[in-house]
N, C-alpha and C positions, 0 to 999 in steps of 0.2 A: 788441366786435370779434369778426369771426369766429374760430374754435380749429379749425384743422388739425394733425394729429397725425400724423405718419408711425409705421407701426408696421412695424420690419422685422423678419424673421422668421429667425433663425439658429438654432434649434434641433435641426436634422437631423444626421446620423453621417456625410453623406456616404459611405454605403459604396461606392459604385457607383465613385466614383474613385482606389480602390485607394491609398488614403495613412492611416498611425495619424493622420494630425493631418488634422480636415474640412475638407473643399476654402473654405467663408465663412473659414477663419483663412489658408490659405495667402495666399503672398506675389504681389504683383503688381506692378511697377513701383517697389518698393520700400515698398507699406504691404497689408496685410493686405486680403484682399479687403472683409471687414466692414467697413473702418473707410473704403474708397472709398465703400461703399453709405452709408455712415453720411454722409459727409463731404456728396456729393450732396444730402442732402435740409438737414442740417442747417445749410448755407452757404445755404437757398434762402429767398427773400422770403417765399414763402406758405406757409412750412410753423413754424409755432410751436413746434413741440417732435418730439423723436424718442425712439422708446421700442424699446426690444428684444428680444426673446425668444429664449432662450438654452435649452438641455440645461446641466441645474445642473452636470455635467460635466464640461463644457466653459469653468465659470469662470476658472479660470485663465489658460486663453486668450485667454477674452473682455476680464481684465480689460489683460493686453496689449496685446489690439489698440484699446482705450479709452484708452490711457495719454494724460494731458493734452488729453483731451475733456469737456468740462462734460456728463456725461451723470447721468438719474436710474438706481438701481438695476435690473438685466435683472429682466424675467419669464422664469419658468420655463415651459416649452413641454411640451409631451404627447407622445402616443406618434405621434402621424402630425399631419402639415402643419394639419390641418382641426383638430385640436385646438386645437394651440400659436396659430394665430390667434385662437379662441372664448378663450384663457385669458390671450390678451394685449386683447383687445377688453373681458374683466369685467374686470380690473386697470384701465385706461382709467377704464371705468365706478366705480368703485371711490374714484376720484380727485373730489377737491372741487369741479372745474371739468372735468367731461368736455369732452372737445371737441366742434366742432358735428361735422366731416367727418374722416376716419381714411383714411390712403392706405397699404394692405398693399402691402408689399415682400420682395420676396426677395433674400436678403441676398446669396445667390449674382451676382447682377445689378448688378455694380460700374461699368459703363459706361453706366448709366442719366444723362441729362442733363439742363437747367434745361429747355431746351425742351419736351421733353417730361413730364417734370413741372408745368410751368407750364398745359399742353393740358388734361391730364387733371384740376388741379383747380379748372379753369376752368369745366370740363364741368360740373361738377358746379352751377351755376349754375340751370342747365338742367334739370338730369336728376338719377335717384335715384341712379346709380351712372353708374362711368366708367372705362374699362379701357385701359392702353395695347395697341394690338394691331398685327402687319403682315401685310397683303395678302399670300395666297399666290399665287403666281407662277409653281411649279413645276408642272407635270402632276403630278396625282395619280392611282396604279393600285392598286386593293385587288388581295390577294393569296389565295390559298389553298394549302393543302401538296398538292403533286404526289401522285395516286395511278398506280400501275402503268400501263405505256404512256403514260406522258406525255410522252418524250422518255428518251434517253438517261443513264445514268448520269453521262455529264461534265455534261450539262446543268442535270440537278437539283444538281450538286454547285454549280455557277456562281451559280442561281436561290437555294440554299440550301434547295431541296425549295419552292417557294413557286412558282407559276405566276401569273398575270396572271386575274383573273375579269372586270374590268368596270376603266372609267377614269371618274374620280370627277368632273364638273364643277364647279373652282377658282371660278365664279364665286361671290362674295359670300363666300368662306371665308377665314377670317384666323387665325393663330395668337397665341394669348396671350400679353402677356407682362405684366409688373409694371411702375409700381404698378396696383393696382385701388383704385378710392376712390370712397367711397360717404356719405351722411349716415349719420354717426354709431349712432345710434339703430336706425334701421333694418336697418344691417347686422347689429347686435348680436343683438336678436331675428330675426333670419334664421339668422342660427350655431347659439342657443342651439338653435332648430328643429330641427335637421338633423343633430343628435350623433350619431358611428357613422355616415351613411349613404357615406362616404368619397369624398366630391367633392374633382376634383383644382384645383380654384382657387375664389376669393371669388365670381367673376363666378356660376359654379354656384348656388353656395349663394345668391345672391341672384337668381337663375334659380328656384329653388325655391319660393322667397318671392312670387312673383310681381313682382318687382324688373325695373323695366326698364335693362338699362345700354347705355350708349353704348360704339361704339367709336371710341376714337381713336388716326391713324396714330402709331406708335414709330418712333423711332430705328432702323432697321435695326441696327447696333452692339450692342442694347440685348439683348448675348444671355446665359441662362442656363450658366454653368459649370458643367458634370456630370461630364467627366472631364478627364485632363491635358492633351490636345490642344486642350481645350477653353482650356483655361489660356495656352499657348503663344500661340494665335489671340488670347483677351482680350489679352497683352500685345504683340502685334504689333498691334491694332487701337488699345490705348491709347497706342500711338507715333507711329501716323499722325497720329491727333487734333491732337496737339501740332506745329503747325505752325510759331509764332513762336520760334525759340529766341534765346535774349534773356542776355547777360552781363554783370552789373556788381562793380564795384570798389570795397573799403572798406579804410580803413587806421585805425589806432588808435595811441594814444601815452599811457603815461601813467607817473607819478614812483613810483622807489621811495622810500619811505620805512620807518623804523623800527616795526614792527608785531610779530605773530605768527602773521599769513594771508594767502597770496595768494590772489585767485580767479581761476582762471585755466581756459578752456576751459569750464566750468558744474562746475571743481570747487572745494574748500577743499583747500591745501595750506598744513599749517603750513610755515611758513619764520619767520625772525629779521626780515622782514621785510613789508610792504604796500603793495599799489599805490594809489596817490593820486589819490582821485576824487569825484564828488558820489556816485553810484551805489557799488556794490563794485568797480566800474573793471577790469571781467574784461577786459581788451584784444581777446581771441579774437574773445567773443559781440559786442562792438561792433564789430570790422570784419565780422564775419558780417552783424550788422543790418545798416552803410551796405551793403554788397554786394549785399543781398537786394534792399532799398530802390531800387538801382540799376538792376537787372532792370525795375523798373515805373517808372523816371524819377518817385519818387514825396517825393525829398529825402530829408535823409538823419537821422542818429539824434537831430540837435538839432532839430531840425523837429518830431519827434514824441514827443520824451521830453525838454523841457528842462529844462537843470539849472539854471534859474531855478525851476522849479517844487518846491515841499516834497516834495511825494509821491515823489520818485525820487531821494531821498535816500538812501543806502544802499541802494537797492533791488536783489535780484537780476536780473542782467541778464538771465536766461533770460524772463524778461518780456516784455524786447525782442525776442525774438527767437521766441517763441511769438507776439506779437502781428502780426510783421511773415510769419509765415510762415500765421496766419490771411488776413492781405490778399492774399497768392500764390494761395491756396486759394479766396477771394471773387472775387480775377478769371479762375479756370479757368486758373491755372499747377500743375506739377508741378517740384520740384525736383528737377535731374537729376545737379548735381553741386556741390560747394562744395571748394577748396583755401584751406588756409590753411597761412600758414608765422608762424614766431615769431619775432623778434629780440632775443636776450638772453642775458646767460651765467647768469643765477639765476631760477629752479630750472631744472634740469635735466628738460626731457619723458621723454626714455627711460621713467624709473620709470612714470609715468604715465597714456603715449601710448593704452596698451588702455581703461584705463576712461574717458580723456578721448574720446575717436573713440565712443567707446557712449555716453557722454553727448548729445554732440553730436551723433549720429544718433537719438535718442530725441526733441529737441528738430524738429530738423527734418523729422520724419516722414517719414526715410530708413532704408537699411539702411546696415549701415557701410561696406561699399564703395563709398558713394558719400563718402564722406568723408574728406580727406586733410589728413595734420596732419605737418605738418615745423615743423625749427627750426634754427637758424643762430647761431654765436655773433659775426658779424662783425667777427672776428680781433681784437678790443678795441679795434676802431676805433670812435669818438665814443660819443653817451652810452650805447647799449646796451653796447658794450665794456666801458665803465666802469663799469657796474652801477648807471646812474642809474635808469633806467625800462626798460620792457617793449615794445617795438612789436611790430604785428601786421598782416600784410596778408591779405587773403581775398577770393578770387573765385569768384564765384557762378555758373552755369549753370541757370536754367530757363525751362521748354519751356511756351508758351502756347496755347491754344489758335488755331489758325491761320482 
């Protein structure tokens, strides 16, 4: 079987966008721009595995924005772009089953889509390498700096000191963007080639090698974030995408009984007491899963976790709910909102409420603003009043692609 490998490339300081923390970790739409780039490739049929290359630095970060991703160990990246590719490419090679084709990415490039990934490592079928790229469109005019008599002082100030020499003909010019994917091997010694000569993408470096690559149309969307405006536009463009916005509904019930834990929300709270279940019977994380489930009319948590079956015996429900929020992620939804409310008088949330909402946004690879947690003691009316059991209802909001 073919071995396609995405290798994205986070290694950079981001200086240019004027933030301590680099623009691949900040926030987007609620998860970290890495962990979309990451998500894109690693949700996608023909891509076998995803690897990373990171500023050892910046681990800490990284390992945040990986939390409850199946991923291997980051490679450690170089001093410029052309490095950290060459030192994630021998790591690659280094591995017991290199792959046959590698599709560089930059990790800044969180809008990158199936389609277009699907293009580029089709191409490769074909051809030695294969670039996502788009047609320029714009007039192009080279520039040079105004010397004396060339207009006015307000005018140079407008031009920026730069006058107009020559307008450049757009035809057959495209601008680069990621992934670039190339056969494996070839790229390899292509890179190793070319150490130092400070080419600013893969396509070069295999321009070098005498490598022919294809271009193939991008995603217009599919843009690099270099500063905060840039940010603002990726999350207004990642808003439109999302055209089906889709709500469902899940409820939970289950007995108290005499224990010394409840689990409740994806925590352990001792109590005198335990809820009653096959699973650890968290009430929360199961009306969250039916809810999710409901979003994709895709049945609900006995459908795909039943308690006929051994393995879900005691099993933490965060299971559930990292599983059903991988299927959200497989069909091109984003979670945008989840409520949930509690019905019970034991335990008391208040204590609790901050670490359960970070819980619960860790799992759903949200921020915690999008997560709402109340609770109600139903004036001791029927069996939540009476301390029998727990109920929990939660509804869901996410946004598909349209």
């Amino acid at each position: 079987m073919t071995r396609t490998t995405a290798l994205i490339v986070a290694a950079g300081s981001g200086t240019r966008f004027g933030s301590p923390i680099p623009k691949q970790y900040q926030d987007i739409g609620g998860l970290p721009i890495l962990r979309r780039s990451i998500l894109a490739f690693l949700n996608h049929p023909h891509i076998t595995d995803v690897q990373i290359v990171i500023s050892p630095q910046h681990r800490d970060l990284y390992d945040r924005a990986v939390t409850g991703l199946d991923m291997p160990p980051p490679v450690h990246g170089g001093a410029t772009r052309q490095d950290s590719v060459r030192l994630g490419l021998e790591a690659l090679a280094a591995q017991e089953n290199p792959p046959d084709f590698v599709m560089i990415h930059d990790a800044a490039r969180p809008l990158i889509d199936t389609l277009t990934i699907t293009a580029v490592r089709k191409a490769l079928d074909t051809a030695q390498g294969a670039i996502a790229a788009k047609p320029l469109v714009d007039t192009l005019k080279r520039g040079t700096v105004c010397s004396h008599g060339c207009g006015s002082d307000s005018d140079r100030r407008v031009v920026a000191d730069q006058i107009i020499v020559e307008t450049i003909d757009r035809a057959n010019l495209w601008q680069a963007h990621t992934p670039q994917a190339f056969h494996f091997g070839a790229i390899l010694k292509a890179h190793q080639a070319t150490i130092g000569q400070q080419l600013t993408d893969d396509a070069a470096v295999a321009e070098k090698a005498g490598m022919s690559v294809t271009l193939v149309p991008s995603n217009p969307d599919n843009m690099k974030i270099t500063n905060p405006d840039d940010l603002d536009r990726a999350a207004r463009l990642l808003g439109q995408n999302f055209g089906d916005i889709r709500t469902g509904m899940g409820f939970d019930v289950h007995r108290l009984i005499d224990g010394d834990v409840i689990h409740l929300g994806g925590l352990a709270i001792p109590h005198t007491k335990t809820l009653e279940g096959h699973s650890d019977a968290d009430v929360i994380l199961h009306a969250i899963t039916d809810a999710l489930l409901g979003t994709m009319a895709a049945g609900d948590i006995g459908t795909h976790f039943p308690p006929s079956d051994p393995q879900w015996k005691g099993a933490d429900s965060a299971l559930f709910v990292r599983h059903v929020v991988q299927m959200i992620n497989e069909h091109g939804g984003m979670i945008a909102h989840v409520d949930v409310i509690v019905m019970g008088e034991e335990p008391k949330l208040t204590p609790h409420r901050a670490a359960m909402q970070k819980r619960l946004a860790e799992l759903l690879e949200v921020n915690e603003g999008r997560v709402s947690l109340k609770a109600t003691t139903t004036e001791r009316l029927g069996f939540t009043g009476r301390g029998e059991g727990l109920a929990a209802q939660a509804i869901a909001t996410v946004r598909f692609e349209g």
